[in-house]
N, C-alpha and C positions, 0 to 999 in steps of 0.2 A: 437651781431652777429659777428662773425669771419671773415675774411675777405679771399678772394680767394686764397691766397697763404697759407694762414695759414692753412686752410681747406686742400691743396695739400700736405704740409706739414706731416699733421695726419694721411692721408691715405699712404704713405709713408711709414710708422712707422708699420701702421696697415697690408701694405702688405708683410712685412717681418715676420708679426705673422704670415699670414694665407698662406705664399709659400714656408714660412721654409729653405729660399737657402743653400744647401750644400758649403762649400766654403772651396778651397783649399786654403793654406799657405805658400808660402816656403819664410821664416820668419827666425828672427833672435834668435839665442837662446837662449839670457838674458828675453825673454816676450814672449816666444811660449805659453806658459801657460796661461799668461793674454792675450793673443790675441785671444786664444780657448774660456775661460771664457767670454769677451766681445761678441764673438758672440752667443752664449748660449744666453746672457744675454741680448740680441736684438730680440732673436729671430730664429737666424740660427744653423746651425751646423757646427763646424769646421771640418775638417781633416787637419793633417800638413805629408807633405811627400814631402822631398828633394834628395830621389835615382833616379838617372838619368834610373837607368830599370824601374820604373814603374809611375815615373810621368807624362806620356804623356795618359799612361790609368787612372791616380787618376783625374786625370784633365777632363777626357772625362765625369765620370758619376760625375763630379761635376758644379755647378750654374754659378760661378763662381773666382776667381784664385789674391791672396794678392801678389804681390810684393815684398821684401823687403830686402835692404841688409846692413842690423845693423851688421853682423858680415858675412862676404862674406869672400870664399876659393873658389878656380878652382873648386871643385869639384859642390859646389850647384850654383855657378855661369853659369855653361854647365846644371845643370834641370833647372834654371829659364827661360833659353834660351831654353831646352827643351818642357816644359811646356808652354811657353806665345808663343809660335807659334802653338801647339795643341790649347791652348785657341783661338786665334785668328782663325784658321781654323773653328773653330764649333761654330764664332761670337759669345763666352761668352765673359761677361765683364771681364777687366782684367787694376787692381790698381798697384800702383808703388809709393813704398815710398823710397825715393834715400837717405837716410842716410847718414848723414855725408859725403856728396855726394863729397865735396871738402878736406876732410880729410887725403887724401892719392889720386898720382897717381892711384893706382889699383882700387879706390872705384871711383875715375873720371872717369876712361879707362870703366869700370862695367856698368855706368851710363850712359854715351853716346852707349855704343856698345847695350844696353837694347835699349834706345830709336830709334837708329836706325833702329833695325831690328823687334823687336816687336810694335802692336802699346796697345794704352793705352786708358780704357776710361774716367780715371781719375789721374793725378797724386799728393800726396802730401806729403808737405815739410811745414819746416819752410823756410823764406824768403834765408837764405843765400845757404841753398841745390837747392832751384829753381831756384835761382842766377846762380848758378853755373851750372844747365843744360840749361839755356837758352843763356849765355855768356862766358861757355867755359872757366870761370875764377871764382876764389872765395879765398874768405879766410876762410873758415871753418874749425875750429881746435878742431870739436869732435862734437858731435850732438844735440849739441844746436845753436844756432840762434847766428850770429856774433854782438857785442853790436854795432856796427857800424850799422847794418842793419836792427835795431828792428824798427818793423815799430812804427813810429809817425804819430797821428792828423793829421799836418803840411803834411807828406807822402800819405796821403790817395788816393786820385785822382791818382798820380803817378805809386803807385803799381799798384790799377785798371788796371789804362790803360796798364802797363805792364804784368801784368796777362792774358787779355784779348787779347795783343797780342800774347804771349806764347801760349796759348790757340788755338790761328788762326795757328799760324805756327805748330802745333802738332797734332792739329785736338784732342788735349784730355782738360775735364775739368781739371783747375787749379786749387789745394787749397792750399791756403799759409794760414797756421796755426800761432796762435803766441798769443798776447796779444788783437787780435783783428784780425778776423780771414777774410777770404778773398775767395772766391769761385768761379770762373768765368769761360764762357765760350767765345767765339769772340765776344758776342752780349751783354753777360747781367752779371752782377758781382751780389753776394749775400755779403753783408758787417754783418756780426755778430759777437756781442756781450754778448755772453756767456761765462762763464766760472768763474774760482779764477786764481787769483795767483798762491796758493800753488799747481797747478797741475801740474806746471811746480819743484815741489820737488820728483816728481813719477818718475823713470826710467818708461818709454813705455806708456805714456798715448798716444805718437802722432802713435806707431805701432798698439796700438789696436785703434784707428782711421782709421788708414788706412784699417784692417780686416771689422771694422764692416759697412766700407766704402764699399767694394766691396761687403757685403751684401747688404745692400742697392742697388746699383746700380744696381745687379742681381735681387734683388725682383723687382726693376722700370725701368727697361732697356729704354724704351723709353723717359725717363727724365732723364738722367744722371747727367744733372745740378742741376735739383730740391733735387734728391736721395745723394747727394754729400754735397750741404748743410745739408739736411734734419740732416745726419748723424753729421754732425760738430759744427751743433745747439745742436742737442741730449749728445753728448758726453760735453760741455761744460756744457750745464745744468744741466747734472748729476754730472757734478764738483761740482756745487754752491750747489745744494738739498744736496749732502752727506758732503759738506763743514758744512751745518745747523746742522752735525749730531753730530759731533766731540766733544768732550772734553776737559777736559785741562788735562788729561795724554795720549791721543792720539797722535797718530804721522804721517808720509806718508806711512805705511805701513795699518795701520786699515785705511786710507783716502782711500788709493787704492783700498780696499774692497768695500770699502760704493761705491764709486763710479759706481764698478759692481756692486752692490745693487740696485743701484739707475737709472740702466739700467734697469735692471731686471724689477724694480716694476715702470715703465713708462709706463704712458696711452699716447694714442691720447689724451687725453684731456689734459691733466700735461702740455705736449708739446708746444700743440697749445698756455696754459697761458705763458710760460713759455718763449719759443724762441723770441730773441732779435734779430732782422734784417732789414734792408733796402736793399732795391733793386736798384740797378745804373747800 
Protein backbone atom coordinates (compact mmCIF):
# COMPACT_ATOMS: atom_id res chain seq x y z
CA UNK A 1 0.00 0.00 0.00
CA UNK A 2 1.50 3.46 -1.00
CA UNK A 3 1.63 5.81 1.40
CA UNK A 4 -0.09 9.48 1.50
CA UNK A 5 2.54 11.40 -0.17
CA UNK A 6 3.35 9.03 -2.65
CA UNK A 7 -0.26 8.73 -3.55
CA UNK A 8 -0.25 12.87 -3.92
CA UNK A 9 2.80 12.48 -5.69
CA UNK A 10 0.98 10.32 -8.76
CA UNK A 11 -1.95 12.40 -9.05
CA UNK A 12 0.37 15.22 -9.68
CA UNK A 13 1.81 13.48 -12.62
CA UNK A 14 -1.56 12.34 -13.66
CA UNK A 15 -2.93 16.03 -13.42
CA UNK A 16 -0.66 17.36 -15.84
CA UNK A 17 -1.88 14.42 -18.42
CA UNK A 18 -5.37 15.28 -17.91
CA UNK A 19 -5.05 19.64 -17.89
CA UNK A 20 -2.46 19.69 -20.40
CA UNK A 21 -0.99 23.34 -19.23
CA UNK A 22 -0.08 25.44 -21.95
CA UNK A 23 3.26 26.96 -20.71
CA UNK A 24 4.99 29.84 -21.84
CA UNK A 25 9.03 30.04 -21.93
CA UNK A 26 11.21 32.72 -22.29
CA UNK A 27 14.24 30.45 -22.00
CA UNK A 28 17.52 30.25 -22.95
CA UNK A 29 18.62 29.46 -26.43
CA UNK A 30 21.19 26.64 -26.14
CA UNK A 31 17.85 24.19 -24.64
CA UNK A 32 14.61 25.96 -26.01
CA UNK A 33 14.16 22.90 -27.88
CA UNK A 34 14.73 20.47 -24.89
CA UNK A 35 12.76 22.48 -22.71
CA UNK A 36 9.49 22.33 -25.53
CA UNK A 37 10.42 18.49 -25.84
CA UNK A 38 10.36 17.92 -21.80
CA UNK A 39 7.07 19.48 -21.65
CA UNK A 40 5.45 17.35 -24.52
CA UNK A 41 6.92 14.73 -22.67
CA UNK A 42 5.05 15.48 -19.23
CA UNK A 43 2.38 16.05 -20.65
CA UNK A 44 1.92 19.96 -21.42
CA UNK A 45 2.39 22.07 -24.31
CA UNK A 46 5.02 24.52 -24.80
CA UNK A 47 5.06 27.94 -26.49
CA UNK A 48 8.46 29.80 -26.37
CA UNK A 49 7.92 33.72 -27.21
CA UNK A 50 10.55 36.53 -26.03
CA UNK A 51 9.17 39.79 -28.34
CA UNK A 52 8.39 42.21 -25.86
CA UNK A 53 4.96 43.20 -28.49
CA UNK A 54 3.39 40.17 -27.78
CA UNK A 55 4.49 38.52 -24.76
CA UNK A 56 2.10 39.99 -22.28
CA UNK A 57 -0.84 38.42 -24.72
CA UNK A 58 1.20 34.86 -25.15
CA UNK A 59 1.25 34.94 -21.46
CA UNK A 60 -2.43 35.66 -20.95
CA UNK A 61 -3.96 32.53 -22.98
CA UNK A 62 -1.26 30.49 -21.44
CA UNK A 63 -1.22 28.15 -17.73
CA UNK A 64 1.44 29.19 -16.85
CA UNK A 65 5.14 31.19 -17.63
CA UNK A 66 9.32 29.45 -17.28
CA UNK A 67 11.76 31.93 -16.27
CA UNK A 68 15.01 31.59 -17.32
CA UNK A 69 18.17 33.51 -18.05
CA UNK A 70 20.85 30.94 -19.55
CA UNK A 71 21.67 33.47 -21.99
CA UNK A 72 20.05 37.12 -21.19
CA UNK A 73 20.30 40.46 -23.44
CA UNK A 74 18.14 43.94 -22.72
CA UNK A 75 16.17 43.00 -25.10
CA UNK A 76 14.35 39.43 -23.48
CA UNK A 77 15.33 40.81 -20.22
CA UNK A 78 12.40 43.88 -20.67
CA UNK A 79 9.65 40.52 -21.84
CA UNK A 80 10.66 38.62 -19.00
CA UNK A 81 9.85 41.77 -16.85
CA UNK A 82 7.01 42.10 -19.39
CA UNK A 83 5.49 38.86 -19.12
CA UNK A 84 6.05 37.95 -15.14
CA UNK A 85 4.02 40.90 -14.18
CA UNK A 86 0.93 39.92 -16.78
CA UNK A 87 1.61 36.52 -15.19
CA UNK A 88 1.39 37.70 -11.94
CA UNK A 89 -1.70 39.93 -12.65
CA UNK A 90 -3.85 36.91 -13.88
CA UNK A 91 -2.38 34.87 -10.43
CA UNK A 92 -0.68 32.11 -13.02
CA UNK A 93 2.13 30.41 -11.71
CA UNK A 94 5.32 31.73 -12.55
CA UNK A 95 9.26 29.66 -12.26
CA UNK A 96 12.50 31.29 -12.32
CA UNK A 97 15.70 29.63 -13.09
CA UNK A 98 18.53 32.43 -12.27
CA UNK A 99 21.36 30.81 -14.20
CA UNK A 100 24.62 31.36 -13.74
CA UNK A 101 23.00 33.96 -11.48
CA UNK A 102 26.55 35.02 -9.95
CA UNK A 103 28.35 34.72 -13.37
CA UNK A 104 28.49 38.27 -14.44
CA UNK A 105 27.28 41.77 -12.91
CA UNK A 106 24.51 41.91 -15.48
CA UNK A 107 23.05 38.21 -14.91
CA UNK A 108 23.30 39.32 -10.76
CA UNK A 109 21.76 42.98 -11.70
CA UNK A 110 18.91 40.54 -13.89
CA UNK A 111 18.33 38.35 -10.85
CA UNK A 112 17.68 40.64 -8.13
CA UNK A 113 15.69 43.31 -10.26
CA UNK A 114 13.38 39.78 -11.46
CA UNK A 115 13.03 39.09 -7.91
CA UNK A 116 12.17 42.33 -6.83
CA UNK A 117 9.56 43.21 -8.93
CA UNK A 118 7.97 39.98 -9.91
CA UNK A 119 6.85 37.45 -7.61
CA UNK A 120 7.60 33.61 -8.01
CA UNK A 121 5.99 30.50 -7.27
CA UNK A 122 8.88 28.57 -7.39
CA UNK A 123 12.46 29.19 -7.91
CA UNK A 124 15.30 26.85 -9.03
CA UNK A 125 18.95 26.70 -9.05
CA UNK A 126 21.87 24.74 -8.14
CA UNK A 127 23.13 25.80 -4.50
CA UNK A 128 25.66 28.34 -5.65
CA UNK A 129 22.77 30.41 -8.08
CA UNK A 130 20.47 30.44 -4.91
CA UNK A 131 23.35 31.44 -2.93
CA UNK A 132 23.66 34.18 -4.68
CA UNK A 133 19.93 35.43 -4.67
CA UNK A 134 19.52 35.04 -1.28
CA UNK A 135 23.11 36.79 -0.10
CA UNK A 136 23.73 39.13 -2.74
CA UNK A 137 27.22 37.37 -3.07
CA UNK A 138 28.51 34.34 -4.91
CA UNK A 139 31.15 32.85 -6.63
CA UNK A 140 29.76 31.36 -9.65
CA UNK A 141 31.76 31.15 -12.71
CA UNK A 142 29.33 29.44 -15.30
CA UNK A 143 26.27 27.35 -14.55
CA UNK A 144 27.33 24.69 -12.70
CA UNK A 145 27.35 24.42 -9.03
CA UNK A 146 30.58 26.09 -7.27
CA UNK A 147 32.82 22.85 -5.90
CA UNK A 148 33.03 24.64 -2.71
CA UNK A 149 29.23 24.68 -2.45
CA UNK A 150 28.19 21.05 -3.50
CA UNK A 151 25.98 20.11 -1.06
CA UNK A 152 27.50 17.33 1.49
CA UNK A 153 25.71 14.64 3.95
CA UNK A 154 27.45 16.58 6.61
CA UNK A 155 25.49 19.89 4.91
CA UNK A 156 22.18 18.62 4.83
CA UNK A 157 20.18 20.28 7.86
CA UNK A 158 21.98 23.34 7.01
CA UNK A 159 20.77 24.03 3.45
CA UNK A 160 17.29 22.96 4.71
CA UNK A 161 17.15 25.33 6.96
CA UNK A 162 18.42 27.79 4.61
CA UNK A 163 16.12 26.84 1.90
CA UNK A 164 13.45 27.14 4.17
CA UNK A 165 14.31 30.44 5.25
CA UNK A 166 14.67 31.76 1.56
CA UNK A 167 11.50 30.37 1.10
CA UNK A 168 9.97 32.54 4.19
CA UNK A 169 11.64 35.70 2.85
CA UNK A 170 10.28 35.15 -0.86
CA UNK A 171 7.16 33.89 -0.17
CA UNK A 172 8.20 31.33 -3.29
CA UNK A 173 9.07 27.40 -3.18
CA UNK A 174 12.88 26.73 -3.09
CA UNK A 175 14.58 24.02 -5.17
CA UNK A 176 18.17 23.61 -5.01
CA UNK A 177 19.10 20.96 -7.40
CA UNK A 178 22.25 19.14 -7.43
CA UNK A 179 23.58 15.80 -6.29
CA UNK A 180 20.90 15.48 -3.83
CA UNK A 181 18.15 17.51 -4.48
CA UNK A 182 16.36 20.01 -1.99
CA UNK A 183 12.76 21.42 -2.37
CA UNK A 184 11.21 23.54 0.36
CA UNK A 185 8.87 25.83 1.34
CA UNK A 186 8.92 28.01 5.23
CA UNK A 187 7.25 24.94 6.80
CA UNK A 188 8.33 21.77 5.14
CA UNK A 189 11.57 20.60 3.02
CA UNK A 190 11.14 17.55 0.43
CA UNK A 191 14.96 15.90 0.49
CA UNK A 192 15.29 13.55 -2.85
CA UNK A 193 17.17 11.18 -4.08
CA UNK A 194 16.89 10.62 -7.45
CA UNK A 195 18.77 10.70 -10.23
CA UNK A 196 22.66 9.71 -12.02
CA UNK A 197 25.62 11.25 -12.26
CA UNK A 198 25.85 11.47 -15.75
CA UNK A 199 23.08 14.03 -15.94
CA UNK A 200 25.07 16.42 -14.85
CA UNK A 201 27.12 15.53 -18.68
CA UNK A 202 23.66 17.09 -20.44
CA UNK A 203 23.84 20.75 -21.16
CA UNK A 204 19.94 21.77 -19.70
CA UNK A 205 18.82 18.86 -17.85
CA UNK A 206 18.34 21.80 -14.83
CA UNK A 207 16.23 24.38 -17.66
CA UNK A 208 14.10 21.70 -18.72
CA UNK A 209 13.50 21.16 -14.94
CA UNK A 210 12.50 24.24 -14.46
CA UNK A 211 9.79 24.10 -17.78
CA UNK A 212 8.48 21.02 -16.85
CA UNK A 213 8.34 22.62 -13.20
CA UNK A 214 6.08 25.35 -13.99
CA UNK A 215 4.02 22.61 -15.65
CA UNK A 216 3.53 20.93 -12.79
CA UNK A 217 2.89 23.82 -10.54
CA UNK A 218 0.16 25.17 -13.14
CA UNK A 219 -1.58 21.78 -13.46
CA UNK A 220 -1.46 21.75 -9.05
CA UNK A 221 -1.63 25.29 -8.20
CA UNK A 222 -2.86 24.82 -4.84
CA UNK A 223 0.26 22.60 -3.93
CA UNK A 224 2.97 24.31 -5.19
CA UNK A 225 5.40 22.43 -2.79
CA UNK A 226 4.21 19.02 -3.49
CA UNK A 227 3.99 20.07 -7.68
CA UNK A 228 7.63 21.21 -7.34
CA UNK A 229 8.98 18.15 -5.95
CA UNK A 230 6.78 16.02 -7.67
CA UNK A 231 8.59 17.45 -10.91
CA UNK A 232 12.25 17.12 -9.46
CA UNK A 233 11.48 13.41 -8.38
CA UNK A 234 10.29 12.83 -11.99
CA UNK A 235 13.10 14.37 -13.77
CA UNK A 236 15.83 12.56 -11.72
CA UNK A 237 14.14 9.36 -12.13
CA UNK A 238 13.97 9.54 -15.63
CA UNK A 239 17.71 9.98 -15.38
CA UNK A 240 18.41 6.67 -13.72
CA UNK A 241 15.48 4.49 -16.02
CA UNK A 242 17.10 5.96 -19.30
CA UNK A 243 20.59 5.67 -17.52
CA UNK A 244 19.33 1.50 -17.63
CA UNK A 245 19.12 2.07 -21.23
CA UNK A 246 22.40 3.01 -22.63
CA UNK A 247 25.17 1.14 -24.07
CA UNK A 248 28.60 1.14 -24.36
CA UNK A 249 28.77 3.14 -27.70
CA UNK A 250 26.19 5.67 -26.33
CA UNK A 251 27.09 8.86 -25.09
CA UNK A 252 25.11 12.24 -23.52
CA UNK A 253 23.55 12.96 -26.46
CA UNK A 254 21.32 9.46 -27.03
CA UNK A 255 21.12 9.90 -22.76
CA UNK A 256 19.52 13.11 -23.25
CA UNK A 257 16.88 11.51 -25.52
CA UNK A 258 16.14 8.41 -23.43
CA UNK A 259 15.72 10.63 -20.76
CA UNK A 260 12.79 12.61 -22.80
CA UNK A 261 11.86 9.03 -23.49
CA UNK A 262 11.68 8.24 -20.23
CA UNK A 263 9.34 11.21 -19.32
CA UNK A 264 7.29 10.46 -21.88
CA UNK A 265 6.58 6.86 -21.18
CA UNK A 266 6.05 7.67 -17.15
CA UNK A 267 3.08 6.25 -15.22
CA UNK A 268 1.71 7.33 -11.96
CA UNK A 269 2.60 4.18 -11.02
CA UNK A 270 6.59 3.92 -12.37
CA UNK A 271 6.67 7.05 -10.06
CA UNK A 272 5.14 6.31 -7.09
CA UNK A 273 7.87 2.81 -7.19
CA UNK A 274 10.34 4.82 -8.22
CA UNK A 275 10.67 8.27 -6.21
CA UNK A 276 13.18 8.53 -3.48
CA UNK A 277 12.25 11.16 -0.64
CA UNK A 278 11.91 12.17 2.94
CA UNK A 279 10.10 14.80 4.31
CA UNK A 280 11.85 17.28 7.00
Amino acid sequence: MIDKVTHMLQEMLENVRKKRPLIHSITNYVTANDCANILIACGASPIMADESEEVSEITAICDGLNINIGTPNSRTVRSMMIAGKAANKLDHPVVLDPVGAGASAFRKDTAFRLLEELKFSVIRGNISEIKTLASGRGSTGGVDADAKDIIREDDLDDVILFAKAFAKKTGSVIAITGAVDIVADAEKAYLIRNGHPMMSSITGTGCQLSAMTAAFVSANPDKPLEAAACAVSLMGYAGEVAHERLSEMDGNSTYRNYIIDAVYNMTAEMLGKGAKYEVR
